[in-house]
C-alpha positions as CSV (number, residue, x, y, z in Angstrom):
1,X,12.7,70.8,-63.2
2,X,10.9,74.4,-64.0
3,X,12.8,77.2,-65.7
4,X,14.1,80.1,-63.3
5,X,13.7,83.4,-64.2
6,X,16.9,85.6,-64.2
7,X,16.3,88.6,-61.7
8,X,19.4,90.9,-61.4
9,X,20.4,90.7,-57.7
10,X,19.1,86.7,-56.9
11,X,21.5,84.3,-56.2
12,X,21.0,80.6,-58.0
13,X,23.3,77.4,-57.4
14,X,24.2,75.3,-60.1
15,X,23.2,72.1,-59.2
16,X,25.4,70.3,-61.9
17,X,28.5,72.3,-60.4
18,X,27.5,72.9,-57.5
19,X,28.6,76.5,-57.9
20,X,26.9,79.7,-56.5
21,X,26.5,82.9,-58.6
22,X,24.7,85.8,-58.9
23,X,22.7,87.4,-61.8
24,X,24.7,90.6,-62.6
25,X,22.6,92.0,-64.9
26,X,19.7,90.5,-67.3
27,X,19.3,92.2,-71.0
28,X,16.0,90.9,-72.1
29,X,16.5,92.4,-75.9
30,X,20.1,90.7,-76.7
31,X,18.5,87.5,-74.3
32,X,21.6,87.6,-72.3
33,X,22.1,86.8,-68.8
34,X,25.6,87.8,-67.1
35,X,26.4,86.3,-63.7
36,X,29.3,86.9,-61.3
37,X,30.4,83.7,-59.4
38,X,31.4,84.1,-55.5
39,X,35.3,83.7,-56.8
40,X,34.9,86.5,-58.9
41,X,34.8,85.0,-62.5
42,X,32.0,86.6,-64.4
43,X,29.9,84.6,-67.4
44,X,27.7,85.4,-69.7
45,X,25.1,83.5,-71.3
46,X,22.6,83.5,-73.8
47,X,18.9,82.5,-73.1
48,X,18.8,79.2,-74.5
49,X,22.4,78.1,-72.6
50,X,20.2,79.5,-69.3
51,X,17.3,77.2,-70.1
52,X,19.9,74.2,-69.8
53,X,21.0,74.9,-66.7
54,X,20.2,72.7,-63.6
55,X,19.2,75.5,-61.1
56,X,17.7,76.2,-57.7
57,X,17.6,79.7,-56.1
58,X,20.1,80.1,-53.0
59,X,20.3,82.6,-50.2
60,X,23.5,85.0,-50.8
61,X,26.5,83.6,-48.8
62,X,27.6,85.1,-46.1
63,X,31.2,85.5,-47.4
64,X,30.1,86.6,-50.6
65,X,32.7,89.4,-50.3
66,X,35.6,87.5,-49.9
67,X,36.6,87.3,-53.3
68,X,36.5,91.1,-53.1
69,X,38.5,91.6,-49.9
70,X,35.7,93.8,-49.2
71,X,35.2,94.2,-45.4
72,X,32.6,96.8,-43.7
73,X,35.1,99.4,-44.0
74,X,34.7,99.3,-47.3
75,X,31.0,100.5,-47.3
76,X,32.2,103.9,-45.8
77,X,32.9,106.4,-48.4
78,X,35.4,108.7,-47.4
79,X,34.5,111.6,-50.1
80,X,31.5,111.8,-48.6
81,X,30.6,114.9,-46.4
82,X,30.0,114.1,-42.9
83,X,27.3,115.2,-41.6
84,X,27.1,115.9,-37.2
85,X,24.3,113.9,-35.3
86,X,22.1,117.0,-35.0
87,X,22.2,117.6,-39.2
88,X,18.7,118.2,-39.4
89,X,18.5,120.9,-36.8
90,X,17.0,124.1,-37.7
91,X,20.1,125.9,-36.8
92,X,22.1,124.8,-39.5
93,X,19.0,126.0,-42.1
94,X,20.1,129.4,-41.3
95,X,22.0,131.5,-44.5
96,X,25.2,133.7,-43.6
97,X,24.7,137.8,-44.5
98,X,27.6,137.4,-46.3
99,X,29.1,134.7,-48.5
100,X,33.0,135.3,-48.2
101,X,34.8,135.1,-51.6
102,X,31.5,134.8,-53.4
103,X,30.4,138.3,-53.4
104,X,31.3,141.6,-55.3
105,X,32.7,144.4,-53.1
């Protein structure tokens, strides 16, 4: 079976465990790889532990946010400004004469 490369963002299943995960982030000068599972659990491990792995790439789940009780809700940031339909009109390009409480008198 041929070595996978781990690419931050991919999802691999381990065929021994049968357990999907994701690669979390990849540091190619320590040679670690640290994954996050789909219950949560996060691993780390070294090159030469990822080598021995039995692995084929896999599509993310589509419940891969379950573990998270993270719903759509969730991708809505509400410190965010909120901008009207129309934001890019050239009416709201226009500066005020005056900028109240910003100005010396």
């Amino acid at each position: 079976m041929k070595m996978l490369s781990p690419i931050v963002g991919a999802w691999y299943k381990d065929l021994q465990t049968q357990a999907l995960f994701e690669v979390i982030d990849w540091d190619p000068g320590n040679f670690t790889i640290e994954t996050q599972y789909l219950d949560g659990e996060v691993a780390e491990y070294d090159l030469d532990a990822w080598r021995e792995m039995e692995l084929q790439e896999a599509e993310a789940p589509e419940d891969w946010r379950a573990a998270f009780e993270l719903d759509d809700d969730d991708l809505v940031d509400p410190d965010l400004p909120m901008h009207p339909e129309d934001w890019a009109s050239p009416v709201n390009s226009i500066e005020p004469d005056a900028m109240y409480g910003v100005e010396d008198y």
